[in-house]
N, C-alpha and C positions, 0 to 999 in steps of 0.2 A: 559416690552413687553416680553411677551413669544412665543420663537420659538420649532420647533420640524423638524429636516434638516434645518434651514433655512423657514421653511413656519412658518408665523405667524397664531400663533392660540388667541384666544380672550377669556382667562380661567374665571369661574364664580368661580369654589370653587377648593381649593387649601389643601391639608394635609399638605403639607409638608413633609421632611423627616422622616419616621416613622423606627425606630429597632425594629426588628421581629427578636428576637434566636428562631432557627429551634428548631424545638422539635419534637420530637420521643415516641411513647411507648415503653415500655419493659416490656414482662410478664416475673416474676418471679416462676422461674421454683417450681415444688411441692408446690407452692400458688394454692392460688384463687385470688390472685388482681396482678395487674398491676404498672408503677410509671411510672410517665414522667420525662423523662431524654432530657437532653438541650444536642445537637449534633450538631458540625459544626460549621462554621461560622454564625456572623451575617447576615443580608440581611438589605440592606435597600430600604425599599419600599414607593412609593408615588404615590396617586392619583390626577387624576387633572379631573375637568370638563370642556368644553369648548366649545366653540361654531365656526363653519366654514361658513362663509357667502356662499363661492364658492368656487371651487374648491374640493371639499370632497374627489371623488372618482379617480382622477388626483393625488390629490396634499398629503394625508393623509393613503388611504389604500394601498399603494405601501411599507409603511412605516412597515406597522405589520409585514410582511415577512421577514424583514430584523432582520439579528440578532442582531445589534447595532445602535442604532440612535443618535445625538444628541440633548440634549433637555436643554435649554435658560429658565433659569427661570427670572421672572421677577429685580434680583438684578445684573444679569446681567453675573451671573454663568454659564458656561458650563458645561453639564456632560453626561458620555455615559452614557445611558440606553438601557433596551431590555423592549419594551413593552410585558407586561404579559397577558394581558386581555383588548378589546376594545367594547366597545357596542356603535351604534349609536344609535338616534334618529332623526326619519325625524321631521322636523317642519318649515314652508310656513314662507315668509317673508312677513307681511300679505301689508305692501302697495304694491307688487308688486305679491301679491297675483293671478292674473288672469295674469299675466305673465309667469308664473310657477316656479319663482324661488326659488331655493331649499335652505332650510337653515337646518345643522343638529346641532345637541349636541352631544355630544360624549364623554363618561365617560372612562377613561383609567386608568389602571395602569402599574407604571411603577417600575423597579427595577436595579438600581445601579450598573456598573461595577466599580469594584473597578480593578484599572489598576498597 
């Protein structure tokens, strides 16, 4: 079961933890080319897709503005994150289709505090 605060969210597709070393250019002076040079720490980054039955706009976008969340993955791990990126998708729950109830998906990524 995966949470984010405490709200369960209902993930479809999962990365995982992914390491991304930052990387930088550097032009090299009296050249004409450039090299990529690895800077900084790691990052570890993860995306998740998922889906919210209710509550979306209550329970979910309160969330992105904050600089730290916690986020429950399904093995039962807690870990700070700062959402970096969130895109919704509206999409009808179609038996309760003339209801009006809202169902979205919501593609996020997420990035590691390391504490």
């Amino acid at each position: 079961m995966y949470k984010l605060n405490d709200v369960r969210i209902f993930v479809e597709k999962d990365s995982g933890w992914i390491v991304e070393p930052r990387k930088g250019t550097v032009e090299l002076l009296d050249t004409d080319y450039s090299i990529l040079h690895t800077a900084g720490r790691k990052s570890m980054t993860r995306n998740i897709s998922f889906v919210v039955f209710s509550g979306y706009y209550t329970n979910i976008v309160p969330l992105v503005d904050d600089s730290s969340v916690t986020f429950e993955d399904d093995a039962g791990t807690d870990w700070t994150v700062t959402i970096m990126k969130e895109s919704p998708e509206r999409l009808y729950n179609f038996r309760d289709y003339y209801d009006g109830t809202e169902v979205f998906r919501v593609s996020m990524d997420l990035m590691r505090i390391e504490s």
